[in-house]
Backbone as XML, in Angstrom:
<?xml version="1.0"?>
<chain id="A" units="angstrom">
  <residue number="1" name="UNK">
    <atom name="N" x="0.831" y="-1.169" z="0.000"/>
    <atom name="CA" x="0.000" y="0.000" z="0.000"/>
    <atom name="C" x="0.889" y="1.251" z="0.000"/>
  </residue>
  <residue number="2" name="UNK">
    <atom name="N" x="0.142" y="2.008" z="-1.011"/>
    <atom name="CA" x="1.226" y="3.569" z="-0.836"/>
    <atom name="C" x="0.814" y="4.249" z="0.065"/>
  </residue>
  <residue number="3" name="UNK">
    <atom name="N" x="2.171" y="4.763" z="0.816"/>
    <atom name="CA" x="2.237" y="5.883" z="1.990"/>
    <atom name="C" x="2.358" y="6.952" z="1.355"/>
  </residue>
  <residue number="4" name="UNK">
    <atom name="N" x="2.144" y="8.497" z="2.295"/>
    <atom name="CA" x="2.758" y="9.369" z="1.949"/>
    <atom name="C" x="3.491" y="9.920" z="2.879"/>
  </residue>
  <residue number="5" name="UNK">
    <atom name="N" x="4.765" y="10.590" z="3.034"/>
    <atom name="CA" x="5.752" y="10.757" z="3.821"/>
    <atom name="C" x="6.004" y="12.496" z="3.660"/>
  </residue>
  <residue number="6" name="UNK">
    <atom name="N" x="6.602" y="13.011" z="5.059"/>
    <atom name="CA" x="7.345" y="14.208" z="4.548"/>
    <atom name="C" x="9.030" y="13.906" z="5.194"/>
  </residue>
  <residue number="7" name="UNK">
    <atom name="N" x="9.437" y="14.017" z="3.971"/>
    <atom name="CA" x="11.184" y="14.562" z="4.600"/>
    <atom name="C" x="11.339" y="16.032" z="5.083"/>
  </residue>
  <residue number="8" name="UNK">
    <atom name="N" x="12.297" y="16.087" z="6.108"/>
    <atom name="CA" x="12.292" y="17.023" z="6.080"/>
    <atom name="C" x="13.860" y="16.784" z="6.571"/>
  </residue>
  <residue number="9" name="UNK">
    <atom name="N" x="14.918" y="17.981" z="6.104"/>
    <atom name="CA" x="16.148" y="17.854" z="6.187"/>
    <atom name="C" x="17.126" y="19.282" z="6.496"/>
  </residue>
  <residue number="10" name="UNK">
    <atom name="N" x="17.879" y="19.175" z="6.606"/>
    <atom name="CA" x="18.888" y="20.198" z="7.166"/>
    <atom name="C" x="19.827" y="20.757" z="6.049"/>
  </residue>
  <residue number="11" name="UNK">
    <atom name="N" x="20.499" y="21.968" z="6.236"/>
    <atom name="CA" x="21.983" y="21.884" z="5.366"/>
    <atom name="C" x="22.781" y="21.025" z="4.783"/>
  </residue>
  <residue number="12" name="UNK">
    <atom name="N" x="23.019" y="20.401" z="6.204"/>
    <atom name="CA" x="24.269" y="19.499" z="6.389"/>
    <atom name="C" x="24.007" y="18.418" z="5.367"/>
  </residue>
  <residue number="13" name="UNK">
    <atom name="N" x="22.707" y="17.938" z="5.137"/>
    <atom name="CA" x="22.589" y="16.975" z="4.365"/>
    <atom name="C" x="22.906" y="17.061" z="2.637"/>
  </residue>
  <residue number="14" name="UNK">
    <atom name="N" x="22.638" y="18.176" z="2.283"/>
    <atom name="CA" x="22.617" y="18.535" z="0.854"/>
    <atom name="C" x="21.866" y="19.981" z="0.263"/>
  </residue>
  <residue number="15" name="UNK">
    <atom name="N" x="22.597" y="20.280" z="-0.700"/>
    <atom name="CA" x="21.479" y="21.018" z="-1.343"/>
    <atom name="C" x="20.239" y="20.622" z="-1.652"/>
  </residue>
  <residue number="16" name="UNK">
    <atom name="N" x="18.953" y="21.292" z="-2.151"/>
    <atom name="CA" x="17.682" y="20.975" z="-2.483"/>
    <atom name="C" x="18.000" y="19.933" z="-3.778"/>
  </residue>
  <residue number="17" name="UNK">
    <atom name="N" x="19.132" y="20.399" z="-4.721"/>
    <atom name="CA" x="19.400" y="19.540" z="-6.053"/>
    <atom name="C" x="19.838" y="18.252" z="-5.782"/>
  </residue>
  <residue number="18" name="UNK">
    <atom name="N" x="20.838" y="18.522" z="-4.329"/>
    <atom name="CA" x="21.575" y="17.222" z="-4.072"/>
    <atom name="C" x="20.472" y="16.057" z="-3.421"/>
  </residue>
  <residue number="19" name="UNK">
    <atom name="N" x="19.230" y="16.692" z="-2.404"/>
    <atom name="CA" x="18.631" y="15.819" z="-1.813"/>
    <atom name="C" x="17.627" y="15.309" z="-3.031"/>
  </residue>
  <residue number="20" name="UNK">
    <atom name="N" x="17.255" y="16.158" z="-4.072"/>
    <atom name="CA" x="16.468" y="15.608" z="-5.082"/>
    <atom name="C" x="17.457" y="14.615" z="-5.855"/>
  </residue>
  <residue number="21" name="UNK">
    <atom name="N" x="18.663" y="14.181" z="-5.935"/>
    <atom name="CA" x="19.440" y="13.017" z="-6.810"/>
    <atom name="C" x="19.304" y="12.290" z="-5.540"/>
  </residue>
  <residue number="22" name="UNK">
    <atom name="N" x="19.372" y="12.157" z="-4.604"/>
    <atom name="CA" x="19.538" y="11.229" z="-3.457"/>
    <atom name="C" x="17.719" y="10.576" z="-4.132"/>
  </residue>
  <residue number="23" name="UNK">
    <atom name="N" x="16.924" y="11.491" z="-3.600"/>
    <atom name="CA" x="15.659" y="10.975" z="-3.946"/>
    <atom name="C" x="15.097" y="10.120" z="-4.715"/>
  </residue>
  <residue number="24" name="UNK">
    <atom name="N" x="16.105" y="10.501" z="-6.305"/>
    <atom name="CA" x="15.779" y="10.262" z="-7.339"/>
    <atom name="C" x="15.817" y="8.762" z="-8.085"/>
  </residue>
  <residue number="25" name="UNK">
    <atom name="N" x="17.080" y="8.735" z="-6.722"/>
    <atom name="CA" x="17.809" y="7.470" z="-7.055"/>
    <atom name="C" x="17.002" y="6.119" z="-6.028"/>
  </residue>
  <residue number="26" name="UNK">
    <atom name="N" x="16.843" y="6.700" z="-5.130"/>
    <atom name="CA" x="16.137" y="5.804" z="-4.452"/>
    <atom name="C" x="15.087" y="4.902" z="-5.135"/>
  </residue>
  <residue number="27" name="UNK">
    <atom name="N" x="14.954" y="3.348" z="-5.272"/>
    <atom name="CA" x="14.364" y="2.723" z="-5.726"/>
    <atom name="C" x="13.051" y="2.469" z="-4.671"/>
  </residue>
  <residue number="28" name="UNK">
    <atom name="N" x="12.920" y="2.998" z="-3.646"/>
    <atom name="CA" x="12.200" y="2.639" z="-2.391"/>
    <atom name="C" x="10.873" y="3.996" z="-2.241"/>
  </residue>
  <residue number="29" name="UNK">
    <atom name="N" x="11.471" y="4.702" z="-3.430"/>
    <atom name="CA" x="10.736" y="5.836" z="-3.908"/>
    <atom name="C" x="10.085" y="5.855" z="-5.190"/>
  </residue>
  <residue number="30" name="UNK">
    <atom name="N" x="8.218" y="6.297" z="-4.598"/>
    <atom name="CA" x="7.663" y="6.200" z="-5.756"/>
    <atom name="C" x="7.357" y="6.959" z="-6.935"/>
  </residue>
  <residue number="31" name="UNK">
    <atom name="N" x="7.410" y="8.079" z="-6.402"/>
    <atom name="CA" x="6.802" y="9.855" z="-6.498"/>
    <atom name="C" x="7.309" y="10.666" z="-5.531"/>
  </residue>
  <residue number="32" name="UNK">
    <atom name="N" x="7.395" y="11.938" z="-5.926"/>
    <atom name="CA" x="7.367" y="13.037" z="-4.867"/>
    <atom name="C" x="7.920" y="14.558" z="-5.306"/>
  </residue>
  <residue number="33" name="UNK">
    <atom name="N" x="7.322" y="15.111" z="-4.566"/>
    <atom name="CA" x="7.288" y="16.722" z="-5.183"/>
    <atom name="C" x="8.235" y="17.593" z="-4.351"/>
  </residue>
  <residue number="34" name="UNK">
    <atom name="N" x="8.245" y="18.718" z="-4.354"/>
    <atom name="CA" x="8.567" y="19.453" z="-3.246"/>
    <atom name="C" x="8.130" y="20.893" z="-3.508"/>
  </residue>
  <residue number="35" name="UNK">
    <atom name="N" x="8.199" y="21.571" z="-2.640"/>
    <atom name="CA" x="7.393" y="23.017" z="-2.598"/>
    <atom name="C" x="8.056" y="24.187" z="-1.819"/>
  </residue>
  <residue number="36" name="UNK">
    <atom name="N" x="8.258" y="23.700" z="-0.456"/>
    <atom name="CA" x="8.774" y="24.347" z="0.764"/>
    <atom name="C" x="10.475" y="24.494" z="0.751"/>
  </residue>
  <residue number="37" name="UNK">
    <atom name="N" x="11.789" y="25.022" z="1.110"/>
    <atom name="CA" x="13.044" y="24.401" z="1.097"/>
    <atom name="C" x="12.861" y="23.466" z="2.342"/>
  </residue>
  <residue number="38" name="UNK">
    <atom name="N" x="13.601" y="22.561" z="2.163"/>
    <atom name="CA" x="13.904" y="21.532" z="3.469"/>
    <atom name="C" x="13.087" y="20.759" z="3.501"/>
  </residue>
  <residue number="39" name="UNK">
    <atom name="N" x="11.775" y="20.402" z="2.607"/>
    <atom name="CA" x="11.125" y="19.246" z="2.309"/>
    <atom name="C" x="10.851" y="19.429" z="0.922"/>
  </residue>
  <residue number="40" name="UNK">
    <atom name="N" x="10.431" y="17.273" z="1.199"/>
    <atom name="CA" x="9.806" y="16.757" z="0.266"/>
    <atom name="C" x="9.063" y="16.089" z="0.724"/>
  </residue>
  <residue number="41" name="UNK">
    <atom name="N" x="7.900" y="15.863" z="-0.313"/>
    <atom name="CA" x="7.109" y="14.873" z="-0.024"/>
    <atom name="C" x="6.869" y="13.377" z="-0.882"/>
  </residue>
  <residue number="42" name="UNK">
    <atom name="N" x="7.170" y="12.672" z="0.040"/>
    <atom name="CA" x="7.666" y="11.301" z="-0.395"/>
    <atom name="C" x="6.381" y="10.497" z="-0.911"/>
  </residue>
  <residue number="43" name="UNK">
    <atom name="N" x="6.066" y="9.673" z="-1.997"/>
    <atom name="CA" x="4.952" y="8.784" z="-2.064"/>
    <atom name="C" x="5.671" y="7.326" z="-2.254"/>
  </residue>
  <residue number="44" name="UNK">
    <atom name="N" x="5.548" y="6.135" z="-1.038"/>
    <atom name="CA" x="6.260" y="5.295" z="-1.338"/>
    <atom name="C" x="5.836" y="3.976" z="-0.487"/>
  </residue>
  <residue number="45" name="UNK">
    <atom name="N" x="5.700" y="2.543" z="-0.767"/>
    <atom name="CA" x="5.343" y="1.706" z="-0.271"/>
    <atom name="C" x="6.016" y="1.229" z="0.782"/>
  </residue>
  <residue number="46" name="UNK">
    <atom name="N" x="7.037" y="1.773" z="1.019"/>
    <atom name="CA" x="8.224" y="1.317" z="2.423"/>
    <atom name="C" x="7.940" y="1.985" z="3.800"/>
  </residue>
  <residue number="47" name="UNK">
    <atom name="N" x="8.384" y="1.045" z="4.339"/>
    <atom name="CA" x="8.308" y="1.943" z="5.909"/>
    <atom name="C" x="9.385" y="3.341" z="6.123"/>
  </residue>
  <residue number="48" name="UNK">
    <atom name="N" x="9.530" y="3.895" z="7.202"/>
    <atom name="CA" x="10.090" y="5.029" z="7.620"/>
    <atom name="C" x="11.095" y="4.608" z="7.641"/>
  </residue>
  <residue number="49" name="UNK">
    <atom name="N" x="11.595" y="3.637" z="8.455"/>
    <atom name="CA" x="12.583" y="2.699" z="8.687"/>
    <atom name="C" x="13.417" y="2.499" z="7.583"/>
  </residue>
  <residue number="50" name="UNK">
    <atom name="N" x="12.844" y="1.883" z="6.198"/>
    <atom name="CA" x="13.118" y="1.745" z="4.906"/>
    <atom name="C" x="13.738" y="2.780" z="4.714"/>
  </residue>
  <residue number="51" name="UNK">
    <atom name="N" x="13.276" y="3.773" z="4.445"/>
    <atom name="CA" x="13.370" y="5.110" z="3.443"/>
    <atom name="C" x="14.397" y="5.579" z="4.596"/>
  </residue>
  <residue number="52" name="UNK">
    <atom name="N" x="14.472" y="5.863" z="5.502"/>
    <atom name="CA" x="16.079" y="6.015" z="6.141"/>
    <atom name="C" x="17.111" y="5.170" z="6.218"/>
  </residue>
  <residue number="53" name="UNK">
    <atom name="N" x="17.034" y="4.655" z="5.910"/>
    <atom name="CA" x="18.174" y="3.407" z="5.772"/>
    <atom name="C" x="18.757" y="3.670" z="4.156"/>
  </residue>
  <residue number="54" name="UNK">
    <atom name="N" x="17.432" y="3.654" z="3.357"/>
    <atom name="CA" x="18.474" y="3.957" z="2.001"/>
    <atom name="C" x="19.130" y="5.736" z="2.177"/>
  </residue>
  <residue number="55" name="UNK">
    <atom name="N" x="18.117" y="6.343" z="2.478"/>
    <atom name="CA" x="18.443" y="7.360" z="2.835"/>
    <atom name="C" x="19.871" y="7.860" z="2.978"/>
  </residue>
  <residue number="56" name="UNK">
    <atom name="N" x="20.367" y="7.334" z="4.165"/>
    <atom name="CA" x="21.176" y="7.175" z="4.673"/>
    <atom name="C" x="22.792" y="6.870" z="3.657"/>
  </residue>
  <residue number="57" name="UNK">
    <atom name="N" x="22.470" y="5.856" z="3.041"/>
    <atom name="CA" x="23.380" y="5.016" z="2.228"/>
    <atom name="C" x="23.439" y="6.582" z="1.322"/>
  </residue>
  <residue number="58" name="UNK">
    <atom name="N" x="22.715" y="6.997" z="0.661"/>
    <atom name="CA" x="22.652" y="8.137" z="-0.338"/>
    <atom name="C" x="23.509" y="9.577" z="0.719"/>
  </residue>
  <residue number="59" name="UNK">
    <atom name="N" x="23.382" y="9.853" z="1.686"/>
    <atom name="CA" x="23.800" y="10.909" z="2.390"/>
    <atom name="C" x="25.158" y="10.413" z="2.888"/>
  </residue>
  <residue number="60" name="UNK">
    <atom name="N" x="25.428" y="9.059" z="3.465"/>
    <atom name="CA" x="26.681" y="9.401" z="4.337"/>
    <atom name="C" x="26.762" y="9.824" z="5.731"/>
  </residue>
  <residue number="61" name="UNK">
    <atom name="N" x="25.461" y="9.529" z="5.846"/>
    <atom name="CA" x="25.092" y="9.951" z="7.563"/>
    <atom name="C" x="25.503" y="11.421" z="7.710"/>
  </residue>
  <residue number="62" name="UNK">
    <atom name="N" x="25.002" y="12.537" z="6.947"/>
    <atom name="CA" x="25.715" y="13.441" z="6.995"/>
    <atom name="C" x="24.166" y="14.351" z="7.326"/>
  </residue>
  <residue number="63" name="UNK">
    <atom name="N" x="24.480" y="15.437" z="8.146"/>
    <atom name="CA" x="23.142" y="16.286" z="8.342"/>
    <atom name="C" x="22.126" y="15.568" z="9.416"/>
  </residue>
  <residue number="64" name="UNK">
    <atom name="N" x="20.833" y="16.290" z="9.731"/>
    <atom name="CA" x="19.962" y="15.461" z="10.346"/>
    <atom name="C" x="18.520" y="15.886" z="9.207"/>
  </residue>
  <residue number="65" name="UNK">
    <atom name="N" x="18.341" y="14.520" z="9.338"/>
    <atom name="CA" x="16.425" y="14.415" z="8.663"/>
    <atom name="C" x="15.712" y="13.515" z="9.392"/>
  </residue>
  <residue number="66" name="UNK">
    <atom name="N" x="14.599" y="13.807" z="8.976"/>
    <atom name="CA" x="13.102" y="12.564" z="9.221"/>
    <atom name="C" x="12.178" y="12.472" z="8.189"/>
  </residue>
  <residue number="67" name="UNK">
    <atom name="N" x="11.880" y="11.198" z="8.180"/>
    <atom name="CA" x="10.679" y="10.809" z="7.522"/>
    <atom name="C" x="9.806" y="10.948" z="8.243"/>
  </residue>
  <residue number="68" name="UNK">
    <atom name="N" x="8.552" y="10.878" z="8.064"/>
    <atom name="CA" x="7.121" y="11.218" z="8.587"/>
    <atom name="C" x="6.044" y="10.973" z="7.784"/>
  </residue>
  <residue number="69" name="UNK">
    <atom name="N" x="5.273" y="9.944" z="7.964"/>
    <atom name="CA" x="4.505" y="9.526" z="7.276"/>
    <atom name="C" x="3.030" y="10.376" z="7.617"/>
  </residue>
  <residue number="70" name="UNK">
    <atom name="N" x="2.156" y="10.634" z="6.309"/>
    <atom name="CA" x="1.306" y="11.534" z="7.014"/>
    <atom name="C" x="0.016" y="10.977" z="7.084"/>
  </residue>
  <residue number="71" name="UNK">
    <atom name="N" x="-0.626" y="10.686" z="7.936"/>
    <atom name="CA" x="-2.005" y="10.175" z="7.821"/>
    <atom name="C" x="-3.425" y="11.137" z="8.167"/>
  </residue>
  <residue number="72" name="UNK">
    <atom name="N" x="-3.890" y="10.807" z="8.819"/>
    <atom name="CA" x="-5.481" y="11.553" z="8.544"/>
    <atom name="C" x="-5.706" y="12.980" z="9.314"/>
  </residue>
  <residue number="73" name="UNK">
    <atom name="N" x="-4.438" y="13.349" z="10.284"/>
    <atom name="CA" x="-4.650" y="14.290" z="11.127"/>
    <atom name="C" x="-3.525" y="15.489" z="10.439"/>
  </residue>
  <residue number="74" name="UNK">
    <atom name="N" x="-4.100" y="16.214" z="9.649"/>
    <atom name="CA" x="-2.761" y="16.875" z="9.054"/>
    <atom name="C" x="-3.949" y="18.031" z="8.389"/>
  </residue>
  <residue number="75" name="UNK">
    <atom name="N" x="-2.998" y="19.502" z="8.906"/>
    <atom name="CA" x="-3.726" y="21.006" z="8.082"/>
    <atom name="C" x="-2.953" y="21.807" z="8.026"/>
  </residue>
  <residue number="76" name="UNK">
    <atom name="N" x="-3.126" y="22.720" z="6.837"/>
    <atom name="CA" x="-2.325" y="23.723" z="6.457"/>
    <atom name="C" x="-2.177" y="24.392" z="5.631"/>
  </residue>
  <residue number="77" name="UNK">
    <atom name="N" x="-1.375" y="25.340" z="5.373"/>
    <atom name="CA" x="-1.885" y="25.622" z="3.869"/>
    <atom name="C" x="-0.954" y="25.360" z="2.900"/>
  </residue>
  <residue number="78" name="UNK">
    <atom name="N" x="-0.859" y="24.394" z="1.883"/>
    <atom name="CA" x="-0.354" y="24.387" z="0.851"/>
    <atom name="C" x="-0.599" y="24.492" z="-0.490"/>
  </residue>
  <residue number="79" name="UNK">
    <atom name="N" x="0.100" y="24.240" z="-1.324"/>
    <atom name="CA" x="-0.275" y="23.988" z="-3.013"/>
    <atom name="C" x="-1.167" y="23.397" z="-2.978"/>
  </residue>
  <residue number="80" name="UNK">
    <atom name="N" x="-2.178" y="23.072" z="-3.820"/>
    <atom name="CA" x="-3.328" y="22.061" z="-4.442"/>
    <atom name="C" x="-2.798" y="21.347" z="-4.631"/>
  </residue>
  <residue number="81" name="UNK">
    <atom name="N" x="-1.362" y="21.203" z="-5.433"/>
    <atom name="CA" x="-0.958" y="20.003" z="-6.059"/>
    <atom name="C" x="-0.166" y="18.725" z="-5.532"/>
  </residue>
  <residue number="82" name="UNK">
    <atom name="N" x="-0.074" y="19.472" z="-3.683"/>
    <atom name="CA" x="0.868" y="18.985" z="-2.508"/>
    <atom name="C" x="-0.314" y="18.232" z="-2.130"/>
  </residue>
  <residue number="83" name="UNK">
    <atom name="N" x="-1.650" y="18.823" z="-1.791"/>
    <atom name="CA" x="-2.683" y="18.294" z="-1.261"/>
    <atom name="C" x="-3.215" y="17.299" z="-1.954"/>
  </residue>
  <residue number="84" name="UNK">
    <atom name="N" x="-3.015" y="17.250" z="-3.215"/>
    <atom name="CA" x="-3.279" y="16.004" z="-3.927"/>
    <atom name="C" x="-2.570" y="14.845" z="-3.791"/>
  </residue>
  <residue number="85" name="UNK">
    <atom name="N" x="-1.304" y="15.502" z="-3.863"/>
    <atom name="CA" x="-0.214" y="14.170" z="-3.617"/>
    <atom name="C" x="-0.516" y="13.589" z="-2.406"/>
  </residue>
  <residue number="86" name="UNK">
    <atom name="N" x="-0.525" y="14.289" z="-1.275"/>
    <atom name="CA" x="-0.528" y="13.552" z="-0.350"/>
    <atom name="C" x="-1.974" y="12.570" z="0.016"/>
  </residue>
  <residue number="87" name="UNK">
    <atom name="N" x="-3.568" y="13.412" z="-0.669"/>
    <atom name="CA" x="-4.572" y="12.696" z="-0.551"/>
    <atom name="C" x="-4.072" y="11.139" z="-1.270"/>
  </residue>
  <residue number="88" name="UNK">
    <atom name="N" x="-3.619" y="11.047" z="-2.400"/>
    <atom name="CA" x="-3.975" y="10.643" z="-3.333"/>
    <atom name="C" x="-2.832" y="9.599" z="-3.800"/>
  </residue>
  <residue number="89" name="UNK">
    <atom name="N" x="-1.910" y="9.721" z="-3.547"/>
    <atom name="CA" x="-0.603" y="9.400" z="-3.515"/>
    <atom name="C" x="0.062" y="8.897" z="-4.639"/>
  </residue>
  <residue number="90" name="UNK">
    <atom name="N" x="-0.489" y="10.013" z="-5.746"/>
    <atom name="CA" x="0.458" y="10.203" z="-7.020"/>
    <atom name="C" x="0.185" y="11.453" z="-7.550"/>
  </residue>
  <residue number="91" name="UNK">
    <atom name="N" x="1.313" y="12.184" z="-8.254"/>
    <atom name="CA" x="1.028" y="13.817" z="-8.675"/>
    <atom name="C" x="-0.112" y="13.760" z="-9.140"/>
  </residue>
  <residue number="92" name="UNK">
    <atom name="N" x="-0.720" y="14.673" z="-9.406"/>
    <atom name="CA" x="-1.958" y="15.673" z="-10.110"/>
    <atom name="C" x="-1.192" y="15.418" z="-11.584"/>
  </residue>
  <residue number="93" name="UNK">
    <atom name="N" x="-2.589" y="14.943" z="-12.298"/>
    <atom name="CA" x="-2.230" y="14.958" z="-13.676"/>
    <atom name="C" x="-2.194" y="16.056" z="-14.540"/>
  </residue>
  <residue number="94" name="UNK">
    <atom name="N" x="-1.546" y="16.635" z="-15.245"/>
    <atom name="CA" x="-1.454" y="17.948" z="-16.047"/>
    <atom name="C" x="-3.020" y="17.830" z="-16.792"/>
  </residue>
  <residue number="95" name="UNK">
    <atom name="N" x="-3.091" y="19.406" z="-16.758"/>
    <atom name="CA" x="-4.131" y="20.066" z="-17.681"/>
    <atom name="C" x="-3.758" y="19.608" z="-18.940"/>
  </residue>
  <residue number="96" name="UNK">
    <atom name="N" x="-4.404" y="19.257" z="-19.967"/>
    <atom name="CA" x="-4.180" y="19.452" z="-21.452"/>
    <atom name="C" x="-4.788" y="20.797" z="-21.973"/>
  </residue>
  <residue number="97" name="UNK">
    <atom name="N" x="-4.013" y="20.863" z="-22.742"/>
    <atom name="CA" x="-4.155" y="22.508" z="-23.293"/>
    <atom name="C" x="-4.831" y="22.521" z="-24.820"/>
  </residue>
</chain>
């Protein structure tokens, strides 16, 4: 079953470009967007546990982060297209023009 997760990460760990190739690469990762600096939002069938562990392997133990999986108790204001992901747990499909 797909989760949805937020990372959320530090300096130390990477740039926004660097934590998006860490991301990218992750096979334990299904989807995910980002909006805010210092997160992303993860869509992915693994535990927390999982996704830090590869995590990890990709960083070098370097910086501090967390995963956070988000379930039914969550408000705020974001993008539409964040709120989708996370309802829904795959991007918002593009408009056709």
């Amino acid at each position: 079953m797909k989760k949805a997760y937020i990372l959320i990460y530090n300096d130390i760990v990477g740039t926004r470009a660097q934590v998006k190739e860490y991301v990218d690469s992750m096979s334990e990762v299904w989807t995910w967007r980002y909006d805010m600096p210092h997160v992303f939002y993860i869509i992915s069938t693994y535990s927390a546990e999982k996704l830090t562990d590869a995590f990890r392997k990709k960083t070098g133990d370097k910086g501090r982060f967390m995963f956070s999986e988000v379930n039914d108790n969550y408000q705020g204001l974001m993008l539409e297209e964040t709120w989708y992901l996370l309802n829904n747990k795959h991007n918002k499909p593009k408009k056709e023009e």
